[in-house]
C-alpha positions as CSV (number, residue, x, y, z in Angstrom):
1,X,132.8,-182.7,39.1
2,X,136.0,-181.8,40.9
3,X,136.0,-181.7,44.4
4,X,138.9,-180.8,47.0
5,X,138.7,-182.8,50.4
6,X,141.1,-180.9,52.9
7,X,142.6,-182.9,56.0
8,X,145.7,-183.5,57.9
9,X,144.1,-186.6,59.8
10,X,145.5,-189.6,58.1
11,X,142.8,-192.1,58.6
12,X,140.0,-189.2,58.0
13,X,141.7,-188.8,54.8
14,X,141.2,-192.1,54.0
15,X,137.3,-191.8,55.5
16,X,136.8,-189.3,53.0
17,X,138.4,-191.1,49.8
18,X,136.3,-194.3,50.4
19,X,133.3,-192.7,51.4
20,X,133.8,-190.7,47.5
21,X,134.8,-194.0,46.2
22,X,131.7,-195.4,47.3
23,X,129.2,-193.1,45.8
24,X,131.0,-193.9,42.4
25,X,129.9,-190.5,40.6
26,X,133.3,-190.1,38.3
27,X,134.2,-187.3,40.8
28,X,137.9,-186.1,40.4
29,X,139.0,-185.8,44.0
30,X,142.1,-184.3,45.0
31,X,142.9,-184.3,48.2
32,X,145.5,-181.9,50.7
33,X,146.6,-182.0,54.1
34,X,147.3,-178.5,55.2
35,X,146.1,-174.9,54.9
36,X,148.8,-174.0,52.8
37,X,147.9,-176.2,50.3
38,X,144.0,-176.1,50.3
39,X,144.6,-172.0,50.0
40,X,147.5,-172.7,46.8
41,X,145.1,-175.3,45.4
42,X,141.4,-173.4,45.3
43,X,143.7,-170.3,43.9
44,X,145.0,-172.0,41.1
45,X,142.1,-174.7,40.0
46,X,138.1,-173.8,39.8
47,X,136.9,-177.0,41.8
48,X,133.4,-177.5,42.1
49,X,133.0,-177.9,45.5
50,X,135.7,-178.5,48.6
51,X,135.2,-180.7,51.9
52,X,137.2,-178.8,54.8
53,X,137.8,-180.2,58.5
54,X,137.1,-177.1,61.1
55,X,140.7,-177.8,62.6
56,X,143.8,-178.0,60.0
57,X,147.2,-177.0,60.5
58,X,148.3,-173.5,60.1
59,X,150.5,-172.4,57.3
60,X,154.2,-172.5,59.0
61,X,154.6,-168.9,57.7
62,X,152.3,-167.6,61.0
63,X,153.6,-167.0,64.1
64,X,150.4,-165.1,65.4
65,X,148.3,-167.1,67.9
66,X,144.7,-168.2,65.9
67,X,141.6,-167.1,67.2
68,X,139.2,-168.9,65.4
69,X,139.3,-172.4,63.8
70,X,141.8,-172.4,60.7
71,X,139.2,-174.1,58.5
72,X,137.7,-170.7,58.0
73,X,140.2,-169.6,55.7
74,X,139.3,-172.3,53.6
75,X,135.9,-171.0,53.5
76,X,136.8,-167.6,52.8
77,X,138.8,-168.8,49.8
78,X,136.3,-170.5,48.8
79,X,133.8,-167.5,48.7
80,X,136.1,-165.7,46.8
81,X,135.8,-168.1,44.0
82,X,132.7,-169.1,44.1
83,X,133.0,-172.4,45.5
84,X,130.6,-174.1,47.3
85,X,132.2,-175.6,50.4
86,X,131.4,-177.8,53.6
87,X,132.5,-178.0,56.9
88,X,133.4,-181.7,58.8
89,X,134.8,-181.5,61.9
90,X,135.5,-184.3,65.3
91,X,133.9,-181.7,67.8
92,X,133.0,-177.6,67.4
93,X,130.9,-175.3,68.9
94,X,127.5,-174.1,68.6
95,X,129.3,-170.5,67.9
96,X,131.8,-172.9,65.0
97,X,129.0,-174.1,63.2
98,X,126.6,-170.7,63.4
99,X,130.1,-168.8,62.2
100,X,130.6,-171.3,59.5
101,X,126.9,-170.9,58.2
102,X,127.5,-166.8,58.2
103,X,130.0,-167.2,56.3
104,X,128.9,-169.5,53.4
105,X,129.4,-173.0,54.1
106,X,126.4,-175.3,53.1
107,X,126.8,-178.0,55.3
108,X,128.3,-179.0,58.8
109,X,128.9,-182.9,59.6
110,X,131.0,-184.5,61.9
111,X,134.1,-187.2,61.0
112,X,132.5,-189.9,63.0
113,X,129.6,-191.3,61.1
114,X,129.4,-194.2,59.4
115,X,130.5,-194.6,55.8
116,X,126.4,-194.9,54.8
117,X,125.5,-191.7,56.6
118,X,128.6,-189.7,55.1
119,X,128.0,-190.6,51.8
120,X,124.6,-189.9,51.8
121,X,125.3,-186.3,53.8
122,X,127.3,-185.9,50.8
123,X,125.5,-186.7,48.3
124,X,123.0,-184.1,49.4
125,X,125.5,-181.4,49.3
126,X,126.4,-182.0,46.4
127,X,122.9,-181.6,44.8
128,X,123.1,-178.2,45.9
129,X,121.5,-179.0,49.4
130,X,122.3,-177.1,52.6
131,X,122.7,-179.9,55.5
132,X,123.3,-179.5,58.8
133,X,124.2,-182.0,61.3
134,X,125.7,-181.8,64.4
135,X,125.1,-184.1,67.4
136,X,128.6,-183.3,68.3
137,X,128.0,-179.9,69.8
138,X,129.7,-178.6,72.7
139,X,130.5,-175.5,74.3
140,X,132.8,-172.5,73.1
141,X,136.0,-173.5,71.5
142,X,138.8,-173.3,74.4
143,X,141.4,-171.3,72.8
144,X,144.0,-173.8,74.2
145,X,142.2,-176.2,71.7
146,X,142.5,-173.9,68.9
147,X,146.3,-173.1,69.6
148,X,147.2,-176.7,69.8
149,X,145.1,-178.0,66.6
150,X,146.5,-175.1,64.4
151,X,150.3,-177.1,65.0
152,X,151.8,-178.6,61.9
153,X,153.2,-182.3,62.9
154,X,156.6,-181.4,62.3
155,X,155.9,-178.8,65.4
156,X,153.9,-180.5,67.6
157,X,157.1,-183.2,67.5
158,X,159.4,-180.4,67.9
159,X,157.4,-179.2,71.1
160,X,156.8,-182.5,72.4
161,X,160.3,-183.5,72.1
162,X,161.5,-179.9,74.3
163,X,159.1,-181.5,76.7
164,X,161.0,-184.0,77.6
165,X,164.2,-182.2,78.0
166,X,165.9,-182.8,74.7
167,X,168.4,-180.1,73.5
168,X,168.3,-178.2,70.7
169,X,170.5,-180.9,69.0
170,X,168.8,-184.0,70.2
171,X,165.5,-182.2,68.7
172,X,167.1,-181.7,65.4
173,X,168.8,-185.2,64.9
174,X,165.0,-187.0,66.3
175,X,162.8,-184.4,63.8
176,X,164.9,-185.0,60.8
177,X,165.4,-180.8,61.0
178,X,168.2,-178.6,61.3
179,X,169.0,-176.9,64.4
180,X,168.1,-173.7,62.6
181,X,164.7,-175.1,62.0
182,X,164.4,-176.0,65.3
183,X,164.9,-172.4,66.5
184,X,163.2,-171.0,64.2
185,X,159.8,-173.2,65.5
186,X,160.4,-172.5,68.9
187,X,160.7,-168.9,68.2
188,X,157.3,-169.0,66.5
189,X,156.0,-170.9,69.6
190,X,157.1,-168.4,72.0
191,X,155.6,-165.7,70.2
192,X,152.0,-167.6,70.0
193,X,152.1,-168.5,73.7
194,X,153.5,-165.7,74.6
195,X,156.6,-167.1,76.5
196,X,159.5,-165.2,77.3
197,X,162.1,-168.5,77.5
198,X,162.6,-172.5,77.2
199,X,161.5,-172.8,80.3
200,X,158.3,-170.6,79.8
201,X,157.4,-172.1,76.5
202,X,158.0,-175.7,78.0
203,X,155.4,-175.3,80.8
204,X,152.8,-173.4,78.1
205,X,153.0,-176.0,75.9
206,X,152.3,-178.6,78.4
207,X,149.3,-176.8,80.0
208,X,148.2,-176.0,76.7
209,X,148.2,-179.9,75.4
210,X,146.2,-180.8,78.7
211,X,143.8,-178.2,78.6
212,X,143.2,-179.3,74.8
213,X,142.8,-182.8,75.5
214,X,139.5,-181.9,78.1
């Protein structure tokens, strides 16, 4: 069976291989940190089934601000090719997981469980069960939250960094970018938060990142 685990979390990632590695099925795993390369991968290879977190980073191409959790492209995808695919995700909303049942996915779990619990959640999915659990339920997703989890690291570094008053060069030299690069991220970030300046874009993004964290 080929399966496709999508997440940008390092040590979720790693969750997710051992928890596969423990069941010890012979599954072919690949795995992929970002939405550009779940969306490049499920196009070009007919995988049996694909794990997805809720909250991945957006492709870099979009400057748009997200109004839903970027995991449902995933899903979409996945419909389109017939792929059976489940949702895992640290936190979501009762509205997330209804959304994410509408639109195909057979299973919602959070990250958190134990190894045990995951691998037996999975296990079941993979059966061709539909599972549901959630005791991580909240309230509607704050679109602060969505904003700030559909970063890529490379720009949550670059915003951070503006934060604390670096220039444009000072940025560059600390991100391992060009300056061009640099501009070109903060552009995009002005356009999502809708700021007209540095200054603007400064104060979003630090309102944003607090309002996030709650």
């Amino acid at each position: 069976m080929k399966i496709l685990t999508v997440e940008d979390q390092g040590l979720d990632q790693m969750g997710l291989e051992r928890t596969l590695q423990t069941m010890d099925h012979g599954y072919l795993v690949t795995m992929t940190t970002s939405l550009e390369g779940a969306l490049e991968l499920i196009d070009r290879v007919k995988f049996d089934f694909v794990f997805s977190d809720l909250h991945i980073y957006r492709n870099e191409k979009y400057s748009t601000p997200v109004t839903e959790p970027l995991g449902f492209e995933v899903l979409s995808a996945c419909k389109q090719r017939a792929i059976r695919c489940a949702m895992i995700s640290a936190y979501a909303s009762a509205e997330s997981i209804d959304e994410a049942k509408r639109r195909g996915a057979c299973s919602f779990f959070p990250k958190s469980l134990s190894v045990p619990l995951m691998a037996s959640i999975m296990s079941l999915v993979l059966k061709n069960e539909t599972f549901t659990y959630c005791p991580m339920v909240a309230g509607p997703e704050p679109k602060e939250r969505l904003l700030i989890s559909s970063l890529t690291p490379v720009q949550l570094k670059v915003l951070e960094l503006l934060s604390d008053g670096k220039t444009y060069k000072q940025i560059s030299k600390l991100a391992n970018i060009s300056e061009n690069s640099v501009k070109s991220i903060l552009g995009k970030w002005y356009a999502m938060s809708a700021s007209k300046n540095r200054a603007e874009g400064e104060t979003e993004f630090k309102r944003l990142s607090a309002n996030a964290r709650q």
